[in-house]
N, C-alpha and C positions, 0 to 999 in steps of 0.2 A: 918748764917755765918759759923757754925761748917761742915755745908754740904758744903761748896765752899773746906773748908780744906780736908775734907775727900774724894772730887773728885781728888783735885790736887795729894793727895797719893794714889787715885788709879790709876790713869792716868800713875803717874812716876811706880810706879808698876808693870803695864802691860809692859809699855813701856820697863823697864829692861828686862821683860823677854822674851821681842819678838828682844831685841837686843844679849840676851844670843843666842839664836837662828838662828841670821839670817833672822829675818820677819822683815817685814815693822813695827815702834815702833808707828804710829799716830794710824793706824789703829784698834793697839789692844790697845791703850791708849780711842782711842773711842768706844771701848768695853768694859772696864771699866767703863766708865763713863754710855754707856746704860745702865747696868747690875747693876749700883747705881740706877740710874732714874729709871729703871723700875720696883725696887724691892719695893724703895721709892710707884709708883703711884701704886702697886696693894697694896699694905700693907695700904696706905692711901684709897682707891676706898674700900677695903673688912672692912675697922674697919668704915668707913661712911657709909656701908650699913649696916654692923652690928649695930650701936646707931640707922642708920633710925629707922631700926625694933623693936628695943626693946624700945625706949624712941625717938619718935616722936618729943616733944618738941626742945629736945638737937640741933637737926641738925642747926637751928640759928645762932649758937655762933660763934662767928669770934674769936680766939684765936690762935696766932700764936708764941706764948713766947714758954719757955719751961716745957713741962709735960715728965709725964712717957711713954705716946704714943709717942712723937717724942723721946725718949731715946729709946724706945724699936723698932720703925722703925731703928732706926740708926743703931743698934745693928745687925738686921736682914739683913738690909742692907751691912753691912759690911762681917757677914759672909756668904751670897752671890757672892760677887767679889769674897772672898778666897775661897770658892768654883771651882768658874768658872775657876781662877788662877790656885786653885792646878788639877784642870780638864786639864785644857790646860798643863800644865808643864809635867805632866806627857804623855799627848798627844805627847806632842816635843821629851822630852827624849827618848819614845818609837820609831818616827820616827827618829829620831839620831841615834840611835842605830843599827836602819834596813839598811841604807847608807854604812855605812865602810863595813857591811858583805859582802853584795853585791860584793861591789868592789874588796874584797879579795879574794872572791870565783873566781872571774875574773882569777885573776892571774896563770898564767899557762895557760890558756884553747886556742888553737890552733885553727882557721879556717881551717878546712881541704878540 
């Protein structure tokens, strides 16, 4: 349940920041949400191969409540989006930035 909330606030997340921008806001809201899922499935896939190897037995247990491994994927989880976020953010700004120049350099220059 805590992972349905924590998609919705990356979703709106992305989505601000591709509307501060000027991009399409689904697109990078479903970037978001990969960039959860996908941190979520390797973090889960590496800590079950990890118990495989070390304790055989364990792999059984169906336990889906909350432990400190779903606190600590979350955690991880989380600061992966803000990652990706401040990666893109700073991606945008730097192409923002390059646009005006351009155009001002324009000004004045004569076809001859």
């Amino acid at each position: 349940m805590l992972s349905i909330f924590i998609l919705i606030g990356a979703y709106r997340y992305y989505a601000q920041l591709a509307e501060r921008f000027g991009k399409t806001k689904w697109h990078f809201g479903l970037l978001a949400i990969g960039v959860y899922l996908g941190t979520q499935l390797v973090f889960g896939f590496s800590y079950g191969i990890y118990k495989g190897l070390t304790d055989p037995a364990s792999v059984n247990v169906d336990y889906t409540g909350f432990s400190l491994v779903n606190i600590i994927s979350w955690i991880i989880s989380i600061a992966a989006v803000y990652g990706v976020y401040y990666f893109l953010e700073k991606k945008f700004a730097k192409e923002h930035l390059d646009k005006p120049s351009l155009e001002i350099e324009k000004i004045g220059d004569k076809d001859l």
